[in-house]
C-alpha positions as CSV (number, residue, x, y, z in Angstrom):
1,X,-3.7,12.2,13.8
2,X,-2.3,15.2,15.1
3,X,1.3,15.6,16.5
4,X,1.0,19.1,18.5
5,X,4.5,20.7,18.4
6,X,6.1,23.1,20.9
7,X,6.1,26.6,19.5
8,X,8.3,28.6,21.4
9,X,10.6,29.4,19.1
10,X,8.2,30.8,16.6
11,X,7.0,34.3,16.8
12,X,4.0,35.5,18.6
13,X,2.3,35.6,15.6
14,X,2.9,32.3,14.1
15,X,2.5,30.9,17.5
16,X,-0.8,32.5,17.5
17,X,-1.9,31.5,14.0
18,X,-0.6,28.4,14.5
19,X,-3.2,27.5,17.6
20,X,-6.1,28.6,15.8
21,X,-5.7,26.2,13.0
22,X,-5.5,23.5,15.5
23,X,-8.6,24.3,16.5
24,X,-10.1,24.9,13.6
25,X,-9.0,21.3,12.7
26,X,-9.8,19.9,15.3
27,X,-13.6,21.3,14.5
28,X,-13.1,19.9,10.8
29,X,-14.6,16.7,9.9
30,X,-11.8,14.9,7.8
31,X,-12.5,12.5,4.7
32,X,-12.9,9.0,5.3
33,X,-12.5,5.5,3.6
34,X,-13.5,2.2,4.6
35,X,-10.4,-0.2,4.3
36,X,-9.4,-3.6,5.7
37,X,-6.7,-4.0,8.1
38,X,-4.5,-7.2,7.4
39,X,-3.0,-7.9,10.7
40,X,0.3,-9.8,10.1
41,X,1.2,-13.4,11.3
42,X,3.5,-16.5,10.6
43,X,1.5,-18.7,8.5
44,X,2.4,-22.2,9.7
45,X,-0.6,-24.1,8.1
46,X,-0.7,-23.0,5.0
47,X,-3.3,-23.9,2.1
48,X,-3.3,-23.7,-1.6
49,X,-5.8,-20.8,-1.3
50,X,-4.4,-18.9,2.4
51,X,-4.5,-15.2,2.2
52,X,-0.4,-15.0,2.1
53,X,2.7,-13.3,1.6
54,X,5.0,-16.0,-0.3
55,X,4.0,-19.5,0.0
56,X,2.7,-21.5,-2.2
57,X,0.4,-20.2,-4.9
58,X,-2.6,-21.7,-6.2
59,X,-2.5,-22.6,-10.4
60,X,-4.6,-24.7,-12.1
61,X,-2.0,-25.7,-14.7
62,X,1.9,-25.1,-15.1
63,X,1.4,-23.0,-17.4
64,X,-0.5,-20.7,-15.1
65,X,3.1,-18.9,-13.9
66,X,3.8,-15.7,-15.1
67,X,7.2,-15.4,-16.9
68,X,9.1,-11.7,-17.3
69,X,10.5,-9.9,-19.7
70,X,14.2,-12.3,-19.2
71,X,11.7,-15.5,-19.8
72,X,12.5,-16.2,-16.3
73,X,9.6,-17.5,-13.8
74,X,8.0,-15.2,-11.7
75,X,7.6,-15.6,-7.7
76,X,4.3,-14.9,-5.6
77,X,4.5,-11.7,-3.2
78,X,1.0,-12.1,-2.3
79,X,-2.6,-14.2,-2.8
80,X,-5.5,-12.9,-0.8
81,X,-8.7,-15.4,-0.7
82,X,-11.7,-13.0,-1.1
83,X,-13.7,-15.5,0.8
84,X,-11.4,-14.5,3.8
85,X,-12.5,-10.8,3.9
86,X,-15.2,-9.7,6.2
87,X,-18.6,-10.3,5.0
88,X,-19.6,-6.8,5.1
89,X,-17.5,-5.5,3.2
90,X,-18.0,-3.4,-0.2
91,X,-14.9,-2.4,-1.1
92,X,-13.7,-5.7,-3.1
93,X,-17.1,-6.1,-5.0
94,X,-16.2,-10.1,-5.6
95,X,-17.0,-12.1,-2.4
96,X,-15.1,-15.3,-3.4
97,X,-11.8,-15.8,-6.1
98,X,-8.2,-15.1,-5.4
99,X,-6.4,-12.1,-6.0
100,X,-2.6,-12.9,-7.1
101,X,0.4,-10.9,-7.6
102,X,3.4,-12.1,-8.8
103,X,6.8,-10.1,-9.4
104,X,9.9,-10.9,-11.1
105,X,13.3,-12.7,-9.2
106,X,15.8,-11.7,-12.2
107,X,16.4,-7.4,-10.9
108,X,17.2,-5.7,-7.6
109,X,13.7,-3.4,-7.8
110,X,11.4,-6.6,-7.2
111,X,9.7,-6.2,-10.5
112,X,8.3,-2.7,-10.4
113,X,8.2,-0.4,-13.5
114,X,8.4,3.0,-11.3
115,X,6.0,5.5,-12.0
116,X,4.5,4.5,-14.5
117,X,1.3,2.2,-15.6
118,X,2.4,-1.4,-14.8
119,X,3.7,-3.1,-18.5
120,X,3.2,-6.4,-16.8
121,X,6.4,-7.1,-18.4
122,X,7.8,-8.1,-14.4
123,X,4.7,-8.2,-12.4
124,X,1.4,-9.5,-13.0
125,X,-1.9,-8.6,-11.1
126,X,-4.3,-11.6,-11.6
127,X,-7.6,-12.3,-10.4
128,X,-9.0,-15.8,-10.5
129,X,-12.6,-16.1,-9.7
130,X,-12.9,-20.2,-9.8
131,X,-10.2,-21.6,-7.4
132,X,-10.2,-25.0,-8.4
133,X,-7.3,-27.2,-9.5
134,X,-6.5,-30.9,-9.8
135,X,-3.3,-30.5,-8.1
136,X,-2.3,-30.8,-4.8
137,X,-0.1,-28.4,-2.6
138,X,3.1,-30.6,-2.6
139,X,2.8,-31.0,-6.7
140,X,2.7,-27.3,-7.3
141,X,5.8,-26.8,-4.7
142,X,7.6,-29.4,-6.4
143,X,7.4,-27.6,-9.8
144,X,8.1,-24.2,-8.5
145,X,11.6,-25.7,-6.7
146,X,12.2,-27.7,-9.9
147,X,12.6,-24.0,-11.1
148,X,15.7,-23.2,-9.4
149,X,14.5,-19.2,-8.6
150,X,16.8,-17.3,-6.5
151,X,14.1,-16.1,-3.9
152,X,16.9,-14.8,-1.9
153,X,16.3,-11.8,-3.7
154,X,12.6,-11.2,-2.8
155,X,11.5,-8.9,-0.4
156,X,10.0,-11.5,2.5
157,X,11.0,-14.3,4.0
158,X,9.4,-17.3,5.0
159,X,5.0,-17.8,4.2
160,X,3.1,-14.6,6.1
161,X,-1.0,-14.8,7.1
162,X,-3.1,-12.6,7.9
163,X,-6.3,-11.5,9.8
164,X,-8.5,-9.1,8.4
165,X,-10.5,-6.4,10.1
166,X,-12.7,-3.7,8.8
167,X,-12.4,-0.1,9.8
168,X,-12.5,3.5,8.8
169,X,-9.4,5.6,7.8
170,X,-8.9,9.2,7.8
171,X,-7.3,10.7,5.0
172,X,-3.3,10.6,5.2
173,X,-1.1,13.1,4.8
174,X,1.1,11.8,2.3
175,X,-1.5,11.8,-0.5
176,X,-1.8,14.0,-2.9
177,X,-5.5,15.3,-1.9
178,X,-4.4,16.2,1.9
179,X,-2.2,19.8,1.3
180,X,-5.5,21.8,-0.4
181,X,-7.7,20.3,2.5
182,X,-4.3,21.9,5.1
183,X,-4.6,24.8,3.3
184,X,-8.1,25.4,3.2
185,X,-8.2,24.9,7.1
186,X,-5.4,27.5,7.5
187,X,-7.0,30.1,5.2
188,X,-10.3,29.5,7.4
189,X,-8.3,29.9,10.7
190,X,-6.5,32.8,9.8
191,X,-7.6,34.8,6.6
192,X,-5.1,37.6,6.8
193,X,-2.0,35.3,7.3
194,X,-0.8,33.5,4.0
195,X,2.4,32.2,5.4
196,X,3.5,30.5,1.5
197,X,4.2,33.8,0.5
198,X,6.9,34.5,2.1
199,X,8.2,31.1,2.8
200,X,12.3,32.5,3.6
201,X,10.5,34.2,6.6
202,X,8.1,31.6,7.8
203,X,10.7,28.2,7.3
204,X,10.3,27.3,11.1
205,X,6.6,27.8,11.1
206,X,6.9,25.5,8.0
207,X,8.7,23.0,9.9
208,X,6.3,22.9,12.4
209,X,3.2,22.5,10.0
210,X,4.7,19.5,8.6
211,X,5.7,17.4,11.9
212,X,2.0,18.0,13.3
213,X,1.1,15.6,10.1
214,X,4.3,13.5,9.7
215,X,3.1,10.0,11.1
216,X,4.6,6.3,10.6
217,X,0.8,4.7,10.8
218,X,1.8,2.7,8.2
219,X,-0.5,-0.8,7.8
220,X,-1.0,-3.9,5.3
221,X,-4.0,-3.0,4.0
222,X,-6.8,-3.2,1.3
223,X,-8.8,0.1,0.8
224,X,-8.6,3.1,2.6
225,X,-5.7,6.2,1.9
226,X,-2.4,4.8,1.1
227,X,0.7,5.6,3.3
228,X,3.9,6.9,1.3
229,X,8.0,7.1,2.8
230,X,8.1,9.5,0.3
231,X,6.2,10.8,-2.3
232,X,2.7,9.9,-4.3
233,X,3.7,8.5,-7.4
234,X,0.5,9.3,-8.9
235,X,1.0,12.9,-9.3
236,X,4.7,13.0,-10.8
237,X,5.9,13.6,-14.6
238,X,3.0,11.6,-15.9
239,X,-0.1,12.3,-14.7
240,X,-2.0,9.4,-12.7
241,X,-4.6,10.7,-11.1
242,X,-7.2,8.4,-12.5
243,X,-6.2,5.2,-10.3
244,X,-7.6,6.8,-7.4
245,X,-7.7,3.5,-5.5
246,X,-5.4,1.5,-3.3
247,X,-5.9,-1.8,-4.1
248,X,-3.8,-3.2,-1.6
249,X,-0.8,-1.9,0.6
250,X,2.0,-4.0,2.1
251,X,4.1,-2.7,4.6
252,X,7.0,-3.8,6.1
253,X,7.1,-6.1,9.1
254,X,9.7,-7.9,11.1
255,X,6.7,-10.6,12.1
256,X,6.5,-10.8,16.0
257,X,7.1,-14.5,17.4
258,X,8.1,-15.5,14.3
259,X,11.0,-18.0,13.5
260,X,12.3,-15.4,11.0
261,X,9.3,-14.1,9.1
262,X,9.5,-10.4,7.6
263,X,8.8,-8.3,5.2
264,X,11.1,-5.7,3.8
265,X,11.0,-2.9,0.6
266,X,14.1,-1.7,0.6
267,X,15.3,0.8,3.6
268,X,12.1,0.3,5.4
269,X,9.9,1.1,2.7
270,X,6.4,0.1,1.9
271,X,4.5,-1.2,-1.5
272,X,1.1,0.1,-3.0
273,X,-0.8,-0.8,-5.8
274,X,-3.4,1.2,-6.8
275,X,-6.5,0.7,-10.0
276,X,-9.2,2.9,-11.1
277,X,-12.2,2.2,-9.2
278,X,-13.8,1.6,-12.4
279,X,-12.1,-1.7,-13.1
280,X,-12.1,-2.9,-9.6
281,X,-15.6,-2.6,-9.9
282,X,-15.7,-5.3,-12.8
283,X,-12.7,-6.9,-11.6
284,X,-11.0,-6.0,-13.9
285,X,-6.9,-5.8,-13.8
286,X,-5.7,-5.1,-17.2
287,X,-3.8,-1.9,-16.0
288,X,-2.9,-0.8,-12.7
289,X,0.1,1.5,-10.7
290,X,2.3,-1.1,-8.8
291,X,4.6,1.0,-6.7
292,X,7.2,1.0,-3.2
293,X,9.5,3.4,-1.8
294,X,11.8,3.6,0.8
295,X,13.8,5.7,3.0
């Protein structure tokens, strides 16, 4: 997690502070989540109910697509099959269904209502817990191309798999919970030496503090601490604090020995979606925090 820095251009001091918060770090036992790792693939055999990015999406009627707020259809980013997850995992509480999100094709910001609780108005989180439908794969594809969408526009290309592997995550440095856990380490490490109060002085030292966190460990994932490009949107003009858990994170991801498979949020940016862990608990969707940034 750590990215030691060369020091030698800080003063003896800072140089010396500096190595005792390593180690006092390094003796800290971190918070950790569980979360699933979605390794990415090309999804060349796809099914009505594949864990997926794209694709075909399972309905059980027509009328089962979302529309936005322009009346216009909406396209599916992603469907994970619940069934696919590891079986000992407790961090979706539903073992079988289909969680769905769709976004809308008619703006340049892939549906997102920044910073804010989702209106739903151009995305839709859905969660279907019976996955059955009289129609088949090539039916439902027909409709969706009778629909004329311009998926140019969306932010993948071709149908994307996945495998799933659970693991533990330490906490990230990009949320909003990591900087008091930082500061408590260096006040431990060195008591006397409250660098933040004369920042002007101490802007190298600064520096240095946030490369040894700065990491691109970025990963499609469910659960676990999210990963920003820039900032927590959670903790800006209106406070979020309450959906305190990823529901799901998609990164992007040129797919490797694929025939042209990717993912990509703008510059290089990633996408998180986040509910209280009280509805997730009942499955529950009605709100939720759909968010991506970029470079």
């Amino acid at each position: 997690m750590l990215n030691i820095q060369d020091t030698h251009h800080l003063t003896e001091k800072e140089q010396l502070a500096y190595q005792r918060f390593l180690d006092q770090f390094n003796g800290t036992e971190l918070p950790t989540r569980p979360y699933i790792k979605m390794t990415a693939h090309e999804l060349t055999n796809e099914s009505l109910l594949s864990s997926k990015v794209g694709g075909t999406p399972f309905i059980k009627s027509f009328d089962d697509i979302p529309y936005d707020e322009n009346d216009a259809p909406m396209a599916l980013l992603f469907q994970i099959n619940l069934s696919d997850l590891p079986d000992e995992q407790k961090i979706i509480p539903a073992k079988r269904g289909l969680l769905q999100f769709w976004i809308s094709v008619d703006e340049d910001l892939y549906g997102c209502d920044f910073c804010m609780v989702s209106k739903q108005e151009n995305n839709r989180l859905i969660y279907i817990e019976d996955p059955e439908t009289n129609f088949s794969q090539d039916e439902i594809q027909t409709h969706i191309e009778q629909l004329d969408m311009e998926i140019d526009v969306l932010p993948y290309s071709g149908v994307i798999g996945f495998d799933f592997e659970l693991n533990e995550q330490s906490i990230a440095q990009s949320v909003h919970e990591f900087q008091p856990i930082v500061d408590d380490i260096w006040k431990k490490a060195n008591p006397d030496f409250d660098y933040k109060q004369n920042l002007s002085e101490h802007i190298a030292l600064m520096e240095v503090m946030h490369k040894t966190f700065s990491t691109d460990d970025a990963f499609h994932q469910i659960g676990g601490y999210p990963f920003f490009t820039q900032e927590d949107p959670r903790y800006g003009y209106e406070d979020l604090s309450d959906f305190d858990t990823l529901l799901i994170q998609i990164d992007t991801d040129n797919i490797e020995n694929s025939d042209g498979a990717s993912i990509m949020w703008g510059d290089c940016g990633v996408c998180n979606i986040f509910v209280r862990h009280e509805d997730l608990a009942q499955m529950k969707f009605d709100e939720y925090i759909y968010n991506w940034d970029c470079l």
